[in-house]
N, C-alpha and C positions, 0 to 999 in steps of 0.2 A: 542420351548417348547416341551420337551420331550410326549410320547404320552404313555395315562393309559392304565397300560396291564391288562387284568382281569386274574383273581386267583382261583383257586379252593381248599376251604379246605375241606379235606374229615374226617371225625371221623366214623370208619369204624365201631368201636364197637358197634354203633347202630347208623347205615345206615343212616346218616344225610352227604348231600352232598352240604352247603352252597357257595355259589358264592358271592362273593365280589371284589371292584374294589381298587385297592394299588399303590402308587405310588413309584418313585426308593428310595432307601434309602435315611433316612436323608434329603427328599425332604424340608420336615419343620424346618431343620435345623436354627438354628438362633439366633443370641445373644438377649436379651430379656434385657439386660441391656444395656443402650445406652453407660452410662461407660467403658464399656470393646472395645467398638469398637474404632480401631485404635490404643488400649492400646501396647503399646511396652515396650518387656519381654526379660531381655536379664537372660542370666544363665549359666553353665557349666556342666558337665556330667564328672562324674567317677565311678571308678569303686568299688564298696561297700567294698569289702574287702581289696584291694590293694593300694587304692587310687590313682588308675593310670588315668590319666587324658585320656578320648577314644573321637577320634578322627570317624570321617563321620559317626555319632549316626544320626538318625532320630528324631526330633524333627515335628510334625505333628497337626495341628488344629482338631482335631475331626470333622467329617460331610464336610470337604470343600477339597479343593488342596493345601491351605496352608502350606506347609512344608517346613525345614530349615535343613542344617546339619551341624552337632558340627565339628568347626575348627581344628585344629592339637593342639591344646590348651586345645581340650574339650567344648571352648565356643561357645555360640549361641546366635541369637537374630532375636527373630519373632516379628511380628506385626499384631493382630488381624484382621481378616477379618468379616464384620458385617454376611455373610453370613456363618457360619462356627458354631460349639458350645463354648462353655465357658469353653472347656477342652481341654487339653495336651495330644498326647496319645505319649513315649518317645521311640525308637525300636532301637535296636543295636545287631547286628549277634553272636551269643552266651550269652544274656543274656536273662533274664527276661521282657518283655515290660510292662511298669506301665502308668498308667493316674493321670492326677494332673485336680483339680477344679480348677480354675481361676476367683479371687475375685477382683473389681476395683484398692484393695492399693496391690497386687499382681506385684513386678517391678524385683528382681532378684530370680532364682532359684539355689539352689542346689542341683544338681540330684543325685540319687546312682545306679547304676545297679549292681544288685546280676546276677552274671553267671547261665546261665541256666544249670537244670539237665538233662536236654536234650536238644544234640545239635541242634540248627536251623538254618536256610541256612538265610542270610540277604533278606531282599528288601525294595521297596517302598514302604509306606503305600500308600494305595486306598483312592481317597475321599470318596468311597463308595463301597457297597457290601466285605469288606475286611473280611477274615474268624476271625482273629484276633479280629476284631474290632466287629464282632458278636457275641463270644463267650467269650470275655474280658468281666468280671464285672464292669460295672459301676450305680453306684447308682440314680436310679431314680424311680420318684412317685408311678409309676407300675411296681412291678418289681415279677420275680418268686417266688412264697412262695407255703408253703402249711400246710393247718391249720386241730387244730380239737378245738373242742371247746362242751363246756356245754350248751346246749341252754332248756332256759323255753318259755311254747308257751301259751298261751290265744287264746280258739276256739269259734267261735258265727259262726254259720249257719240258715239260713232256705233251707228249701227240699218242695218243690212244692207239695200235695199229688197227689198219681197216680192217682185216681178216680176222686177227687174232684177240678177240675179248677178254684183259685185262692186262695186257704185252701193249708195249706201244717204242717210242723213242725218246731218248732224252737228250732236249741239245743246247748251247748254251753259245754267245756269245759277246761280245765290245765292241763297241763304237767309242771313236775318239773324234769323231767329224761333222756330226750332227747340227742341226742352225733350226732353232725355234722362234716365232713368233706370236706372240699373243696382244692383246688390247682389252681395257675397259673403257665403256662409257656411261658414267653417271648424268644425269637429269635430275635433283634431288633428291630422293629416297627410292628410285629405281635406276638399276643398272644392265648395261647390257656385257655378256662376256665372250670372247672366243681366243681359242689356242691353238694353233696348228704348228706340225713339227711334220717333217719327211729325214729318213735316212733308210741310208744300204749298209751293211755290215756283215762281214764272214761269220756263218753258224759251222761251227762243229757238234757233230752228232757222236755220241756214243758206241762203240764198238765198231765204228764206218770207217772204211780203208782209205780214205779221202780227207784231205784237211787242207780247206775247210770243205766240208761237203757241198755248200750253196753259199750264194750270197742271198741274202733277204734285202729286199724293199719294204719298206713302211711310208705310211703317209696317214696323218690323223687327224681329223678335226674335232672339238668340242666346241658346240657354239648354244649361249642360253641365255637366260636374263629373268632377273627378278627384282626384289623388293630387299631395302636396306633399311635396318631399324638401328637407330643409335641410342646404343645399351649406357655407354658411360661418356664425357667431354672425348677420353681419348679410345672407348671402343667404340669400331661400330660391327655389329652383324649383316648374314646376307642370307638369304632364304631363295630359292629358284630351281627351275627345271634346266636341265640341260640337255643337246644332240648329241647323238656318238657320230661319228663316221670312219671308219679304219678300215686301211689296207692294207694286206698280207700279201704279197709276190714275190715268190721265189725264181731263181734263173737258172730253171733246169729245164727248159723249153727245148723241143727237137730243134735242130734250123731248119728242116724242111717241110715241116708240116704246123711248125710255131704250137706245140701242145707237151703240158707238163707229163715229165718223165716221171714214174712210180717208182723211185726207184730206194726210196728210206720204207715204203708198204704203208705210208702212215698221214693223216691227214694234213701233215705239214709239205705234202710233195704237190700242193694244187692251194692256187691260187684262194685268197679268202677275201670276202664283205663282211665286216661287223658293223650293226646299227643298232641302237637302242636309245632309250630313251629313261634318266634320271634323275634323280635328287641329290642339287646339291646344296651345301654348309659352308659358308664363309666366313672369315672372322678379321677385321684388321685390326692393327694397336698402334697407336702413337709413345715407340720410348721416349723421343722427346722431338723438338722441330724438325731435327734432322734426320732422324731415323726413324723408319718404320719396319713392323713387322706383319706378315699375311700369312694367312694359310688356309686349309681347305678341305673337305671331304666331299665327294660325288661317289653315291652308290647308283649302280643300273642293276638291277637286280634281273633283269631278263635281258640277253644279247642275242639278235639274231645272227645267226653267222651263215651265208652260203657259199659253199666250196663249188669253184667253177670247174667241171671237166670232172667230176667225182663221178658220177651214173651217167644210164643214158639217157636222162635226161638232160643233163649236161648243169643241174644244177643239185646239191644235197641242202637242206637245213640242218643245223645243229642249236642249238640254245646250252645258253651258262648264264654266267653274269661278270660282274667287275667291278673293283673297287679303284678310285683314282683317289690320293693322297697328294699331297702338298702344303710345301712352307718355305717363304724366302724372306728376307731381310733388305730393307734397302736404304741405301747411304746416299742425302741427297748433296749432290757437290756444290752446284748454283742452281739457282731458282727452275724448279719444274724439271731438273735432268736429275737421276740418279743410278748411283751404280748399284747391281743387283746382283744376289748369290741365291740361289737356290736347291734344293731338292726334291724329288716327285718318284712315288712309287705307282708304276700299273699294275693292276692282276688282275688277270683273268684265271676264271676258277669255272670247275660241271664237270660236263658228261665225263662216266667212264673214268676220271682222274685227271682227265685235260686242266692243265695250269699255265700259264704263260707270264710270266714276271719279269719285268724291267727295272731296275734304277737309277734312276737320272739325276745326273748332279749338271747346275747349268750356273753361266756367270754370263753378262752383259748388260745392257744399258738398257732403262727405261723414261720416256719421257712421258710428261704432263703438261701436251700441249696449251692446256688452259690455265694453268698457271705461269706457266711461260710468254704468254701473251698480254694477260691480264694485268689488270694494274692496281695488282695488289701488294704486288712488290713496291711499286712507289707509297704506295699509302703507310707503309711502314715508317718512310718518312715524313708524313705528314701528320703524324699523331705524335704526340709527346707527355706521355701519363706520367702526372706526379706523383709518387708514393707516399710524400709525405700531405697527413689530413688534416682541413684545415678545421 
């Protein structure tokens, strides 16, 4: 049994240097379908334009050693290995290499290779770590996108007061204008993640003769990255550390001296930093080609938070934590673009009874660049599985 190498992912942009443990590629590899194992697939390979029938093509099980090569005839004939994945990946020295999904009534293929526009030197596929096999699109539950989206938020807080030990303030409010952005980037069985959102919105306070008593600024990023394990053909998981960064600015500032007014008595009247650092839970699903489903847990179990202008020091610490949830759906319309619905709860939870909770519900578009590029969409038409066996 191969021995776990540990990994360092660095996101330098804001000095988060998480450690994580990974195993070799494709370690989880594995037919998830009892049907396909043992399936024997015989088929032929030509040439798309010419129909020249090509001769010692690579014909290769994805994730395993499994490989076969095309006769002097063109034809071929594998036979699934239970340890291996439930795709095809086809390679031949001057053309295009394409992947086929492989379904139980899956018995003959007919391949096409389109000549490549650039010339490539042949070889073996790899059962593993191949560059090819890394930077080939193939479609699965998590895969690279990158979104922006409309998100309405619902605010309920209470803020402990500074004087008064176990009094504080409760205040609440909506946003209807908010604009998020997020991104993933996969490399295969590792991913990178971040999300950032900014909005202002009128807080109403509690017994306050004033409405709305402030506006709030927010600004947040979470940025992380970890390791992907593929549980089933259509699940896969996600395992990682994540960054916090969040801003709390309220707009009760003097004009003349530019410094937060005290004027709620409560830690919500001075400007805040929250950092921390996380574990998060990922999970994607394939309902079927067209739709997917995501979602997600990140616990930070310690936050630092410093309130600017609190003492005279001019800076206070506080600590809590926070839980971040999430789940969205997404419907793909054409290839590698989809529309996307979602929802996400923050809370922040500690000292003293301090709670801070939002509800986000968000709708906008996400893309996947490398499906969108890739030519994997043609290769669709370039296979043609017969279902009946002969």
């Amino acid at each position: 049994m191969k021995k776990k190498v540990i990994y360092t992912l660095l996101i330098a942009s804001l000095g988060l240097i998480p450690t994580n443990a990974f195993m070799p590629n494709n370690a989880f590899a594995k037919i998830s379908n009892s049907k396909l194992i043992n399936l024997k697939i015989t088929g032929s390979v030509i040439d798309a334009q010419t129909n020249t029938k090509l001769k010692n093509a690579y014909i290769k099980q994805y994730g395993s050693l499994n490989t076969v090569i095309s006769d002097e005839n063109g034809n071929f004939q594998i036979i699934l290995d239970k340890l291996g994945d439930s795709q095809l990946v086809i390679n031949k020295e001057g053309y295009e290499t394409i992947q086929i999904n492989i379904t139980p009534t899956t018995s003959n293929l007919n391949v096409q290779l389109y000549p490549s526009l650039i010339s490539s030197k042949g070889y073996m596929p790899q059962a593993h770590s191949d560059t090819t096999d890394i930077m080939r699109y193939v479609a699965k539950p998590l895969s690279s996108e990158f979104t922006a989206a409309y998100q309405l938020r619902q605010q309920a807080s209470f803020y402990p007061s500074i004087k008064s030990e176990g009094k504080g303030i409760s205040s609440s409010g909506l946003a209807l204008n908010e604009i998020v952005f997020g991104g993933k980037i996969r490399f295969d069985d590792l991913m990178g993640v971040v999300d950032i959102f900014r909005s202002r919105y009128p807080v109403d306070v509690e017994n306050f003769p004033y409405s709305p008593a402030y506006h709030l600024d927010i600004t947040q990023f979470q940025v992380g990255g970890g390791k992907i394990f593929k549980y089933t053909d259509n699940i896969d998981l996600y395992a990682g550390l994540t960054y916090l960064l969040h801003f709390n600015n309220t707009d009760n500032r003097d004009n003349r001296e530019n410094k937060p007014i005290p004027y709620t008595n409560s830690f919500m009247d001075f400007p805040q930093t929250r950092q921390a650092l996380g574990v998060t839970g990922m999970f994607g699903y394939f309902f079927n080609d067209f739709i997917k489903f995501n979602g997600g847990a990140t616990l930070y179990p310690v936050v630092f938070t410093s309130f600017d202008g609190l003492s005279s020091d001019n800076t206070t610490i506080g600590y809590h934590g926070m839980l971040d949830l999430n789940v969205n759906v997404k419907a793909e319309t054409i290839p590698g673009v989809y529309i996307t619905a979602g929802y996400r709860n923050n809370l922040f939870f500690g000292f003293s009874g301090f709670i801070d909770e939002s509800n986000l519900l968000n709708f906008g578009v996400s893309l996947d660049p490398f499906k969108m590029s890739s030519s994997t969409t043609k290769s669709d038409k370039q296979v043609s599985p017969s279902d009946s066996k002969k």
